[in-house]
N, C-alpha and C positions, 0 to 999 in steps of 0.2 A: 422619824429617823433623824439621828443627828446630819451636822455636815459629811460632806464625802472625806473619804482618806486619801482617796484618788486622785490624779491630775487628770484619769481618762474623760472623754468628754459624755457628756451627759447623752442617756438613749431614751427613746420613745416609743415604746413594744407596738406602738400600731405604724411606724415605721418599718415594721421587720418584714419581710418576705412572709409571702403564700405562695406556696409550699417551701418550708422551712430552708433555713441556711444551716449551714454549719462552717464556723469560724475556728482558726486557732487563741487560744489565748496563753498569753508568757504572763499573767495574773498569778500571783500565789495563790492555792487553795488548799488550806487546812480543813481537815475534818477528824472531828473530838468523838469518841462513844465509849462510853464507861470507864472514862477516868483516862482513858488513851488515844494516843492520836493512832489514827487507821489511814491515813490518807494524808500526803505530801506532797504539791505536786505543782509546777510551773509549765505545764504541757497537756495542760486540757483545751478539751474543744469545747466551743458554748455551740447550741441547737437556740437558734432565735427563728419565731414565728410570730407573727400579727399577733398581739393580744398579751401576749405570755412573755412574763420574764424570762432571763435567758435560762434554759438546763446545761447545766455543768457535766458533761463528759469527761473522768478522770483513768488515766492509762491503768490498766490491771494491772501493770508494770509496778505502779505507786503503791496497792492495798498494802498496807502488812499482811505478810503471812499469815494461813489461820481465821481472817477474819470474814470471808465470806461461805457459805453452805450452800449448793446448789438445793432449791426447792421444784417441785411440780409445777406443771401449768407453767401455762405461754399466754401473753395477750398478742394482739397484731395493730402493728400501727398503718394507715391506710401510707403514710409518707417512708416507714424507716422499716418492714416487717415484721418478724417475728421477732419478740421478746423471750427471753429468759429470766428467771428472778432468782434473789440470792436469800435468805436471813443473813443480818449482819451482827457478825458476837465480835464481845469486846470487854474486857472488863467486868464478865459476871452478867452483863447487858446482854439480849438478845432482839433486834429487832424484824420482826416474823417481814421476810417477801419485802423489804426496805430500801435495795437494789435491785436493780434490771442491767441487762447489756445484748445487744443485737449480734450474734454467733454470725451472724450472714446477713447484714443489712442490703436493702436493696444497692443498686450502683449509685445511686444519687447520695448515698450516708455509707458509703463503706470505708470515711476516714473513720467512721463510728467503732468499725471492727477492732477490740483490743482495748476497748473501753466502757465506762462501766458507768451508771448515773444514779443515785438515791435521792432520797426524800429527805432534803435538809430538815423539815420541821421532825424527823422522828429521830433525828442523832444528838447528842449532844450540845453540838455547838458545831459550825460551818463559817468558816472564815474566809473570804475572795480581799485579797491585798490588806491585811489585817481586819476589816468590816466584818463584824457580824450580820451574818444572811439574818432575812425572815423569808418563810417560806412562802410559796405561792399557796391560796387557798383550792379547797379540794381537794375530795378524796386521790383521784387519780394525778396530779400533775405535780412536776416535780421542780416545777421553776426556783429560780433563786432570784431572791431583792433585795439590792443593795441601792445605796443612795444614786448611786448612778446609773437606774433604767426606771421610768416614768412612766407613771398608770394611765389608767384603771388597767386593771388585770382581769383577765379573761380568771373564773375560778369560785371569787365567792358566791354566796344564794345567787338567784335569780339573773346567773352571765350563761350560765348552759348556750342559751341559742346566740350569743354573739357570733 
């Protein structure tokens, strides 16, 4: 990763709370899918836990219209409950089950309610204060990396049992 874009100060993901935090952040966050931007937004929450870069929470407020499809199936997270998933279309693009958002988060995550998180590595391009993300590894997690939160990362082979 290059330098930061950011003045914010440097984070260290096994710094972050067990059982997870949820923060506000005034961060720009842009997110690009086929050819368009779907997401704008200065009023998301980050979800930071031990291990894991932060998950970006963005206000359903921000989607553009049109761009999310509710799909079946729910997972349950043992911290935030019950999940819902979306496909995210955009430009011809469709990414199958690509966002989630917690309809009724437990009370510990119910600033969660009203917003919505995807998988940066499967959209186009995902921007926090002009910084292109890299995604967190794994199938399941939805973390975002930018120059300004420090590893190792809970995610790729062989972290399962951290």
């Amino acid at each position: 990763m290059g330098p930061a874009v950011t003045d914010r100060p440097a984070e260290d993901v096994w710094q972050y709370p067990r059982p997870p935090a949820v923060e506000p952040s005034d961060e720009l966050v842009v997110v690009e899918l086929g050819g368009s931007e779907i997401v704008r937004t200065s009023r998301a929450l980050r979800v930071l836990e031990t291990s894991h870069p932060p998950t970006y929470y963005l206000p359903l407020a921000d989607v553009a219209p049109g761009v999310l499809h509710p799909v079946g199936g729910t997972t349950w997270c043992e911290w935030k409950g019950s999940a819902d998933y979306f496909d995210v279309v955009a430009g011809g693009r469709t990414v199958p089950a690509g966002a989630w958002t917690y309809p009724s988060p437990t009370p510990a995550f119910a600033a969660l309610t009203g917003h919505l998180a995807l998988y940066p590595g499967r959209m186009d391009r995902c921007t926090v204060d002009g910084e292109v993300v890299q995604a967190q590894e794994g199938d399941f997690y939805g973390g975002w990396i930018t120059s300004r939160v420090r590893g190792p990362f809970k995610g790729a082979p062989g972290t399962l049992g951290w």
